[in-house]
N, C-alpha and C positions, 0 to 999 in steps of 0.2 A: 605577520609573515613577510610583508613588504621587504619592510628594513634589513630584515635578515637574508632576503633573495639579492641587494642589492650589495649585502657585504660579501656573498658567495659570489656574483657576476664579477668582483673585482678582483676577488683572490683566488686563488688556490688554495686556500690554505684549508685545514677539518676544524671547525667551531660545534660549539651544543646547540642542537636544537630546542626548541619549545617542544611543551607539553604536545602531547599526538593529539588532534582533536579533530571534527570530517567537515566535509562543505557545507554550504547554505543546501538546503533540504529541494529546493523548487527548482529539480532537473529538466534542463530542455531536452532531453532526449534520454531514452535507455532502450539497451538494445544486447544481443544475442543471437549467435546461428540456431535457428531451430534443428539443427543434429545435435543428438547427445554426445557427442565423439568433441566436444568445443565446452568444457565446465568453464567456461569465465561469458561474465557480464560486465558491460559496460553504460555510465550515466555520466549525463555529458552537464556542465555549468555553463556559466554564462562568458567562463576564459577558459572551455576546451573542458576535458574528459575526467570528470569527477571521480566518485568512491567507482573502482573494478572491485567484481564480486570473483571469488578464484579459493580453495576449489568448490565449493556451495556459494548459496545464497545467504547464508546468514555470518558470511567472514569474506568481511571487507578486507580486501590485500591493495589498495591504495586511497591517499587522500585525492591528487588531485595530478595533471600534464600540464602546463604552461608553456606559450610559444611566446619568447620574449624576444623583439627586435630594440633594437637599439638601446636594451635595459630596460621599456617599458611592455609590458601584459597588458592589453587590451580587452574589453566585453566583445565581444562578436554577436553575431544574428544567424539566430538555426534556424535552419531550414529541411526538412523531408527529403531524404531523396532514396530511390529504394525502398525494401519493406524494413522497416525499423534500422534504417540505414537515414544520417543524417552529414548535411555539411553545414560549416561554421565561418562564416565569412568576416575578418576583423580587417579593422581598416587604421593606421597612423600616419604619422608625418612622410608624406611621401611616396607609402608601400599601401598592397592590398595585397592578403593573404588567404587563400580558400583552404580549409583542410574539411576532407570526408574523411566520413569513419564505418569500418568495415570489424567483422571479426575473424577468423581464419575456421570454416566450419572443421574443421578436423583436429583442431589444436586450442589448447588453452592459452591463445595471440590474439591480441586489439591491434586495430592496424589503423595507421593516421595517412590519406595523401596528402603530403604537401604539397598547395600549387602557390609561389609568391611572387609579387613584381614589384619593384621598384625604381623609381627616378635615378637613384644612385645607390651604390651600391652600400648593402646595410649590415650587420651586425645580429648576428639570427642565435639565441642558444633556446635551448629546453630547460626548465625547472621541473624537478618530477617530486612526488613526495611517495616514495612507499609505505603503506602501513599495514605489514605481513599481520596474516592472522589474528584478526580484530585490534592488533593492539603493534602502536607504530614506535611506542616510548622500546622498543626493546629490539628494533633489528640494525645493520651491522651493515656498512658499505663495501663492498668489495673491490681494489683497486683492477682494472681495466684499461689497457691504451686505446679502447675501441669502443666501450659499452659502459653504459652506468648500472652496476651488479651492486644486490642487496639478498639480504637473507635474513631469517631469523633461526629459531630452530625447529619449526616446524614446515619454510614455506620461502620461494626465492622468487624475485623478479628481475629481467632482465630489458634494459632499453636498449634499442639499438635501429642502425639507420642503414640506407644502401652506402653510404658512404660514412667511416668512421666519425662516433664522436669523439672530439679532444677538448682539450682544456678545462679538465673536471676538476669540482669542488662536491663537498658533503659537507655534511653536519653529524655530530655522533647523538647516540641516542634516538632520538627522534630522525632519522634519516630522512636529510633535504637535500637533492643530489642534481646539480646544474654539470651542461657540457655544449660545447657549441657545435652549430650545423654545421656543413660544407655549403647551404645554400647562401646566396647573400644577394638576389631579387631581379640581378641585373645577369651575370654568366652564369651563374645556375639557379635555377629555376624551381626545379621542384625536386622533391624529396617523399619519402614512405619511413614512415617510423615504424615498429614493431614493438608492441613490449608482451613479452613473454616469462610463463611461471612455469614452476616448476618445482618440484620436492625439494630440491636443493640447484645450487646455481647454475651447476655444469647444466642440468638439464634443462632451468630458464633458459639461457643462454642459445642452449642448441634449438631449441621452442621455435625460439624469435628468430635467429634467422633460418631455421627451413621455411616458417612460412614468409620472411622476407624474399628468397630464394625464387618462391611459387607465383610470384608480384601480387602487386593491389586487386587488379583488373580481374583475376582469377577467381580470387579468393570472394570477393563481390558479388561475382557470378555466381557461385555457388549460394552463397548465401540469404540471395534474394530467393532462387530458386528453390530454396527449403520454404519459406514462409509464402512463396506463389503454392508452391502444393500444399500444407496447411491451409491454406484458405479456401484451396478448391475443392478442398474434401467435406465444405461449408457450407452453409446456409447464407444468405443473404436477407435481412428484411427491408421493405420497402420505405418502411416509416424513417428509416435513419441515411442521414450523411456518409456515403461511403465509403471516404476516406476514413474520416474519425472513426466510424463502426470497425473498418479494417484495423485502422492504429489498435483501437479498443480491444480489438482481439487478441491481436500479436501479443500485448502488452500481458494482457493477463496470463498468455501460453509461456509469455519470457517470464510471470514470477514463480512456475514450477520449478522446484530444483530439477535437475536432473540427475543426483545420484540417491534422489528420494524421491521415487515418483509420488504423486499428489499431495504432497509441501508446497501451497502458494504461497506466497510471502503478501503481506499486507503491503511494502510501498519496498523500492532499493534508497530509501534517504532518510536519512537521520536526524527531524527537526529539529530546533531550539536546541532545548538544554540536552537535546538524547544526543546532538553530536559532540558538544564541549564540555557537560559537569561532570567532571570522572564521579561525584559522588552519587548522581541519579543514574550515570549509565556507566561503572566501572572499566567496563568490558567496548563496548560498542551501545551504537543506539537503537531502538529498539523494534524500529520498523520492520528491519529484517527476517521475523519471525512468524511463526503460523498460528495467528488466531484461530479456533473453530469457526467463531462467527463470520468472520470477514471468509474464511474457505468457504461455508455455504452460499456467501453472494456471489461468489466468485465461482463457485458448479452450478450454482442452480442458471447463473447467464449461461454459461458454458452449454449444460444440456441446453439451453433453450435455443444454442445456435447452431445445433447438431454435434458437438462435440462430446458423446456420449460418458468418450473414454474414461476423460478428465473426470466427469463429476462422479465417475465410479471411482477414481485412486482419489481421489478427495475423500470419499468416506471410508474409502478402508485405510485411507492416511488417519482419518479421524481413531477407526473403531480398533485396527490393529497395532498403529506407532502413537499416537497421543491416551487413549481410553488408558488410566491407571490400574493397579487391581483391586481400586472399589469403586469401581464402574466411572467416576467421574472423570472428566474430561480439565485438564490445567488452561489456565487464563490467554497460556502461549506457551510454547515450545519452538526449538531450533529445528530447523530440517529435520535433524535425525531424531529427532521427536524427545529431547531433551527440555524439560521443561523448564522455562526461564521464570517469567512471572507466574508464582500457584495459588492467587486468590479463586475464589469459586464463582463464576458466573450463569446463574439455573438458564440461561437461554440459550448458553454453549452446549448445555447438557441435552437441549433439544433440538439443537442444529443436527445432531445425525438421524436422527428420527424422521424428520422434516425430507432431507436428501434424500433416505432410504424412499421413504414413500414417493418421493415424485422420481425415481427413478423402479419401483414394484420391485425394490430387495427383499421378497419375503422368504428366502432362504433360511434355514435353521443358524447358521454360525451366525448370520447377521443379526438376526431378533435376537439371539442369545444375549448378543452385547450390548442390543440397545437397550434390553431388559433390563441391565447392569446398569446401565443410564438411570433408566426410570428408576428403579429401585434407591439409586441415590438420591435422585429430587426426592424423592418422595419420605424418604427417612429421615431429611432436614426435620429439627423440633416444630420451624416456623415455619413448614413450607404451605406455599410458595415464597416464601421471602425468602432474598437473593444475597448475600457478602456484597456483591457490587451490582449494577446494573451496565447496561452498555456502554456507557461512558464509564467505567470503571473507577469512580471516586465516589460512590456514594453504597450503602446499603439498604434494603426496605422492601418494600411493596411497589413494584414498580409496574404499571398496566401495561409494557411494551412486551418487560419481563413473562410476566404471568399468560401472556395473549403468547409466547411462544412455549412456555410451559404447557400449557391445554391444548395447545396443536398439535405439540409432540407426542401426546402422550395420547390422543385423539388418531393419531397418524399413525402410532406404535400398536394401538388395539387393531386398527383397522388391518395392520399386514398380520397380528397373529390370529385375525378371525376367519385368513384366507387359506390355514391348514386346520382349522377347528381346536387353537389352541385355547382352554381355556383360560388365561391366563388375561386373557381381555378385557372382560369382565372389571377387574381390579381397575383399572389404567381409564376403564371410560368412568369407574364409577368415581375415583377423585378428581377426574378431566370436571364432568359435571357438579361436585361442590365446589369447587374453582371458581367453576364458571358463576353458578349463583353468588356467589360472596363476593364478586371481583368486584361491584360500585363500591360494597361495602368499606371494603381495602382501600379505595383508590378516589373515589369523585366527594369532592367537597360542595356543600349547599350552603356552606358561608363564606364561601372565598371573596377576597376583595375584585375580582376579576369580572363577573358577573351574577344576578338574583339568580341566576339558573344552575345547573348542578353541573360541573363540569372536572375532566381527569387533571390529575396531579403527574406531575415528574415521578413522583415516588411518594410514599409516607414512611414516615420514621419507623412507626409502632402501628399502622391500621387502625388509625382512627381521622382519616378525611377530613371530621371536621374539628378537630382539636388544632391549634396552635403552635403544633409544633415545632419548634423552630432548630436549627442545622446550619453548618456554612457549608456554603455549595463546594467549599476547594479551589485549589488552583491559586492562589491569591485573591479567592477574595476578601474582605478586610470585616467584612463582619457576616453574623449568622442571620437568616433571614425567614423565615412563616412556612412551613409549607405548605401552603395554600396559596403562596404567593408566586409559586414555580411551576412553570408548563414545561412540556415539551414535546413536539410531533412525534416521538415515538408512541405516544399509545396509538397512533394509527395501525400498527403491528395489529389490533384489536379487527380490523377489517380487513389488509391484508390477509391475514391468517386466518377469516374464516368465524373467527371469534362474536364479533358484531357485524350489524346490517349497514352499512353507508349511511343508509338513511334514519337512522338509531338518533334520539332526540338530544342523546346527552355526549354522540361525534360528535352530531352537526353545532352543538353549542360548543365543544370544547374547539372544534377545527375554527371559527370565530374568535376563539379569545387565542387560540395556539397564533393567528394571523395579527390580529391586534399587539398581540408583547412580545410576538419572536422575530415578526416578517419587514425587511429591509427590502425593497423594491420587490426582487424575483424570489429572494431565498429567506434561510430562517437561521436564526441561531438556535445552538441546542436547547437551550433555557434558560431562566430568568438567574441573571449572575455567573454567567458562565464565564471563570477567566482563563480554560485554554487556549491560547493566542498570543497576542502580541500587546506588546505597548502601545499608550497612545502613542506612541511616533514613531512605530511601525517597531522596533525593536523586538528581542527576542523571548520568547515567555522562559523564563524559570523559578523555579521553585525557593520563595523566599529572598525575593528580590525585586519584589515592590510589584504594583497592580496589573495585571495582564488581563486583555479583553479576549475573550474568544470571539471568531469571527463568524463568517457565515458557511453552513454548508450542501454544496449541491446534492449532494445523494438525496437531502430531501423534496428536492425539487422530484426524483425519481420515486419516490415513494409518495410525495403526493401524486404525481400522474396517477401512478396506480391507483391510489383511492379514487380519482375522478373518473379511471373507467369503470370500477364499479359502481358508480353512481349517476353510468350512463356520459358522463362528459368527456367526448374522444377530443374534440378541440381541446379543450385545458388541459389532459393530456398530449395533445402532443408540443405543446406553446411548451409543456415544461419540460419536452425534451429537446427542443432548442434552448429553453434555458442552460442545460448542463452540456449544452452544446458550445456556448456562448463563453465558455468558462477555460474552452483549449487553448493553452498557449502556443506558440508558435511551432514547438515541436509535435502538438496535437496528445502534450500529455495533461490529461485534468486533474485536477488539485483537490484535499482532502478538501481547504478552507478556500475564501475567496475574501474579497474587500474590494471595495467602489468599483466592482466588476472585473476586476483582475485576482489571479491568484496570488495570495501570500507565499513567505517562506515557509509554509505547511508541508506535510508528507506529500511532494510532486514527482512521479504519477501516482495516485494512491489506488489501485486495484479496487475497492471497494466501489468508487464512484466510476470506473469505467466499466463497472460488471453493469453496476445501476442503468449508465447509458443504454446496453447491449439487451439488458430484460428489459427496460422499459419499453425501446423499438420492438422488441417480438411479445409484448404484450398488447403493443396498440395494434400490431397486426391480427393480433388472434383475438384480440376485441375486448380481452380481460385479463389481469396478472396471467402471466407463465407460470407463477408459481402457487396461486390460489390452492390452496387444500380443499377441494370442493368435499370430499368425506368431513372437513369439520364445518363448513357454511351449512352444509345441509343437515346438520345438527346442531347447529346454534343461530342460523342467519337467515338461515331460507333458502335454498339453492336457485 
């Protein structure tokens, strides 16, 4: 994109653009008015203001803003300022440029201040990249003596300044749309950009400048003011850094959509190959949409931080816009509860069960539908055997799996034992042959690992100690034992209630799970894992040679938990300075991490700021927040 920004700075003239494709994934900043009256989100890079979400969350309406002086785009340094309100300071030959960033609580407008200085006087334009409605190969420049207008036909964006832009260029197809400021560092100074959407242009247009009209200053106001009352309608816990735990919070209220209420969206960014291989991601990448599972870690934080609301429209996002009509629950769906990826995942199918009960939904419409859940695990030929497991590349026997299977369905009797339904009965009696047969399934006695009997990632076929061998996926280059693959998910088996902490055949596998997976603080998912990156940091895709995956904090979060139930509050809370340790500058934390910094992974990923937020209000309350104590006390010991 360089070379082609540098043939639009010099001309006028309309050339092709490249293929549409989104930014590096590892956003320093994303952010949102918390008033519903404001459908656009904003994610900020490392040169100014990344993918805008407009009008959901799951349709990206731009690639990227650039402030380019003297022809050259610079990295900046972000910094916090505000509640989910940030500025970005770049610095070149001569100038220093401050822009903050605001959104217009009442309108679908991002709004930039420009403050710049220079020694002499400089050469200031903007590069913008629109890409309407997921897809940017198809929108259309509209000429303007004032404004850079674009549309497609569903969706328009309009840029504009307090002082007109001129000297524009675009690109067809792929719309690359440059125009120069009126500032230049030395007699004028500062400037406000606007960029405003809208159903079609006229109405971008008018967007952008009514809230240009309103100023910066105004609109800031407000905007902070929305997320100071969200958060005082909150809880606070002790154990956690206040800042982060706030960011933490905000962040997770910004991935609700707002014209679907409890739609979280798993991350606003589009790693590796889900922003550039149209073949793995046609459409857009795939962050954008709503897991079941990643919504439950993301209610069950929520309820634990007082915010009731949410993890109630989290489950009825679940049971009313995701639940198919045969009962099960799709791998992900888009806000409007349109399902994207529909492999079967059994621990999706027990994430509302899970909710239901730590929120006491034992209303009839509710158990109806979870029944509908159960009903489908339980009709699988193999069940509990899963299509995929949470890492979603693999199929089997999986003890994370199954350890949410028997909770759910342990959690599911338990609310219809509290209207004398008998239908209970059924749900505890296959919870408990589960539970008996789960070594069976799952823990190998001849693994290369160690002489003691210890959990597997999965099995193929439930046989633990057969030889069976699989390639983990992802690139890696050959197939491998299973016996020879861990992974800290069957801890799922004590969080949930399932097993004792102190179980001989955890405390062996949490030993061998540290020995094969654990990098300094954290863990990789399992043995061969290559979602990630290249040795040389480069980007993972599919079919294009070796990718490592990295390491990830969430389970720094889910160990804490096991260490409070095994009585150790210190190691809990060391490891939530670990996932503390992990914020980059804007205070957004990353799916993955590497030599203690985050990669270009899913940045903020929701999942691992939910993790943050339960784990401080579980070291407060002395044990998981989210513990199923109706299933410990039937399999663990309460």
């Amino acid at each position: 994109m360089t070379s082609l920004v540098a043939v639009l700075l010099a001309s006028a003239l309309t050339v092709p653009g490249p293929p549409a494709t989104y930014a590096p994934a590892d956003k320093q900043g994303f952010g949102t008015a918390r008033q519903a009256s404001s459908p656009v989100w904003f994610t900020l890079g490392r040169t100014g203001p990344t993918e805008v979400f407009y009008p959901d969350l799951s349709t990206p309406a731009t690639r990227d803003l650039r402030l380019v002086v003297d022809g050259r785009a610079v990295e900046g340094r972000t910094e916090p300022v505000g509640r989910l309100r940030y500025r970005q300071s770049f610095r070149g030959d001569g100038w220093h440029a401050e822009v903050t960033y605001t959104t217009d609580p009442s309108r679908p407008t991002v709004l930039a201040d420009v403050r710049l200085r220079a020694e002499r006087p400089v050469d200031v334009r903007v590069v913008f990249d629109p890409n309407l409605s997921r897809d940017g190969d198809d929108d259309t420049a509209v000429e303007h003596p004032e404004a850079l207008l674009a549309h497609d036909a569903k969706a328009a964006s309009a840029l504009v300044a307090d002082e007109p832009i001129t000297a524009h260029s675009s690109t067809t197809g792929n719309v690359i749309q440059t125009g120069k400021l009126h500032v230049d560092g030395v007699r004028d100074r500062a400037t406000t950009l606007a960029m405003g959407f809208g159903a079609h242009v006229e109405e971008a247009l008018t967007t952008a400048r009514a809230s240009l009209v309103e100023g910066f200053p105004r609109h800031a106001r407000r905007y902070d003011q929305g997320w100071d009352d969200y958060l005082k309608g909150l809880k606070r816990p002790k154990s956690a850094d206040r800042d982060l735990y706030d960011t933490s919070m905000m962040v997770l209220a910004a991935t609700e959509d707002k014209r679907h209420p409890g739609a979280f969206i798993a991350s606003p960014s589009f790693p590796w190959a889900f922003g550039f291989d149209r073949t793995i991601a046609p459409e857009f990448g795939s962050y954008a949409l709503v897991w079941p599972r990643d919504l439950y870690q993301v209610a069950s934080a929520m309820l634990a931080a007082g915010d009731r609301g949410a993890a109630e429209r989290a489950l009825d996002f679940m049971l009313h816009v995701q639940q198919q009509p045969d009962g099960h629950l799709p791998q992900n769906t888009r806000v409007d509860g349109e399902p994207y990826w529909t492999n079967v995942q059994q621990d999706e199918q027990a994430a509302p069960m899970l909710l239901a009960w730590l929120l006491g939904r034992a209303d009839r419409s509710t158990v109806d539908k979870l029944v509908a859940a159960a009903e489908f695990v339980i009709a699988q030929p193999d069940a509990p055997f899963t299509q995929q497991e949470r890492w979603e590349n693999q199929s089997g026997y999986s003890p994370g799996t199954i350890a949410a299977e028997i909770a759910g369905l342990v959690c599911l009797a338990d609310l219809l034992q509290r209207s004398g339904d008998p239908r209970a009965a059924r749900y505890l009696a296959v919870a408990d042959d589960w539970e008996r047969r789960l070594e069976g399934w799952t823990v190998t006695r001849t693994g290369p690992f160690s002489p003691d009997p210890y959990y597997l990632r999965l099995t193929k076929d439930g046989r633990p100690d057969a030889g069976t061998a699989y390639n983990p996926g992802d690139n890696h280059p050959t197939a491998i034992d299973q016996r020879a693959a861990v992974d800290p998910s069957f801890l799922e088996l004590v969080r949930l209630g399932v097993r004792a902490p102190d179980d001989p055949v955890v405390r062996n596998t949490v030993q061998v799970v540290d020995e094969q997976l654990m990098v300094g603080r954290f863990w990789h998912r399992y043995n061969g894992d290559g979602y990630g990156e290249r040795a040389d940091g480069g980007p993972w895709n599919i079919g294009q040679g070796r990718t490592y995956g990295r390491l990830w904090p969430i389970f720094a979060g889910e160990r804490g938990e096991y260490e409070l139930l095994a009585g150790d509050v210190a190691g809990a809370r060391a490891r939530l300075a670990d996932i503390a340790s992990t914020a980059n500058p804007g205070r957004m934390l990353p799916e993955q991490v590497w030599d203690g910094r985050g990669t270009t992974s899913a940045t903020p990923l929701a999942w691992t700021h939910a993790q943050y937020v339960r784990l401080a209000w579980s070291i407060d309350a002395g044990r998981p927040v989210e513990w199923p104590s109706v299933v410990a006390c039937r399999y663990a010991g309460c």
